[in-house]
Every structure is written in structure tokens, then in C-alpha cells.
N, C-alpha and C positions, 0 to 999 in steps of 0.2 A: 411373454406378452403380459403386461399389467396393466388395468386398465380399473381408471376411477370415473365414477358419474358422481354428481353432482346437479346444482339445480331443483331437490323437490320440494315441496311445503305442503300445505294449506292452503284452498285456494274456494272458492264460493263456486258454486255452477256455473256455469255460461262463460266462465274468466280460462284464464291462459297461461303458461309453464312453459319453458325449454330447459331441457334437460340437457346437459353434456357428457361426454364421456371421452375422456381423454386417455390415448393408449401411448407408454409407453415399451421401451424391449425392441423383441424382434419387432417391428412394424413391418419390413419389408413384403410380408403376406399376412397381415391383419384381416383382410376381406375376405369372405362378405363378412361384415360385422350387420347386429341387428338390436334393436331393442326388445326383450322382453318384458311380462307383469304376473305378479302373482298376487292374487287378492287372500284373504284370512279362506282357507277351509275349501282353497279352487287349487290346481295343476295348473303350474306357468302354462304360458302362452306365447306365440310370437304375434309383438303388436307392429314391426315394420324392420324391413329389411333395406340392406342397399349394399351393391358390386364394388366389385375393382375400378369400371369401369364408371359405376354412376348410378346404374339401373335401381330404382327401387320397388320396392311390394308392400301390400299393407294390409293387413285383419279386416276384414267386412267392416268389424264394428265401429274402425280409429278409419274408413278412408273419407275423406273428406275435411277431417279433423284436424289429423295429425300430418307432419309432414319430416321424412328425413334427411339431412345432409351434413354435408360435411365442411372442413375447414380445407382452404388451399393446399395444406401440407397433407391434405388426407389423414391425419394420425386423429383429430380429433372429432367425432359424430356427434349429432345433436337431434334433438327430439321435440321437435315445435308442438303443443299442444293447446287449439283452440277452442271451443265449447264445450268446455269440460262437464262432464254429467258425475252425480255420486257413482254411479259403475265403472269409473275408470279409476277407482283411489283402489290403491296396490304400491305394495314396492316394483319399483320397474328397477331392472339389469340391463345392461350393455353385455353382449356377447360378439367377440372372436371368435369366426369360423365354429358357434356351437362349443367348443372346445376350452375357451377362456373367457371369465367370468367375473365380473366386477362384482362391489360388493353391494350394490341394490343402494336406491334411493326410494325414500318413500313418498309418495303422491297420494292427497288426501283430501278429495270433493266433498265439501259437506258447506251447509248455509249454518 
């Protein structure tokens, strides 16, 4: 499974980012895929999950914020991020079952 994200920048507080992550390879058991973050000098984190099936999950800190889904084809996940605060600039990962591991995009809240 290969999987690329895409989508981060720059972005002022209060403004908003979707993130992609497009999985190529085996896809036929890609799920649960999830997005992770890791800030300068923190231990990644899981900031939202989503099933086979649909189901998603999300960090205290992003529910309400953020939101996950996906493409018709399933293969590609996306990472809605609304009222962005400076505590959420991290490189974020797309992860495969924990297992498989994109190469991180970087998200960066600052005025």
C-alpha cells in the first residue's frame, strides 16, 4: 500500500485546509485508514479515524473541527479542517491500518 497526502500550507487561525491522502497498491484492505500529527518536540498522535464501513472517530481536541471522509472509490481519504488554532500546525500522516505510512504533510497556523 502507498499512500500520498497532500493539501498542507499556511494558513491564519480561524481559516481552513483539506488534506488528501490517496492510497494506491493493495487497496483491497486499506481500512481503517486514519490521519495522524506530529508537532516539533510532541509523540504523533491520532487526530481521526474512519472504517471499512464508514464509521469515524476523532481526538477531543479536532471534534468538532475536523471532519473525515472519503472518495466514492474508497481509495482516497480526506481531512476537512475548520477553525484552525496555532496548536494544530504539525506535519499530519495518512496511515493504513497503523501499518502503512505516508510521507507527512506539513500544516502551519500562525497569523
Amino acid at each position: 500500500v502507498q499512500l500520498v497526502e497532500s493539501g498542507g500550507g499556511l494558513v491564519q487561525p480561524g481559516g481552513s485546509l483539506r488534506l488528501s491522502c490517496a492510497a494506491s497498491g493493495s487497496i483491497s484492505s486499506i481500512y481503517p485508514m486514519g490521519w495522524y500529527r506530529q508537532a516539533p518536540g510532541k509523540e504523533r498522535e491520532l487526530v481521526a479515524t474512519i472504517s471499512r464501513v464508514g464509521t469515524t472517530g476523532y481526538a477531543d481536541s479536532v471534534k468538532g473541527r475536523f471532519t473525515i471522509f472519503r472518495d466514492n472509490a474508497r481509495t482516497t481519504v480526506y481531512l476537512q479542517m475548520i477553525s484552525l488554532k496555532p496548536e494544530d500546525t504539525a506535519t499530519y500522516y495518512c496511515s493504513s491500518q497503523g501499518v502503512y505510512w505516508g510521507q507527512g504533510t506539513q500544516v502551519t497556523v500562525s497569523s
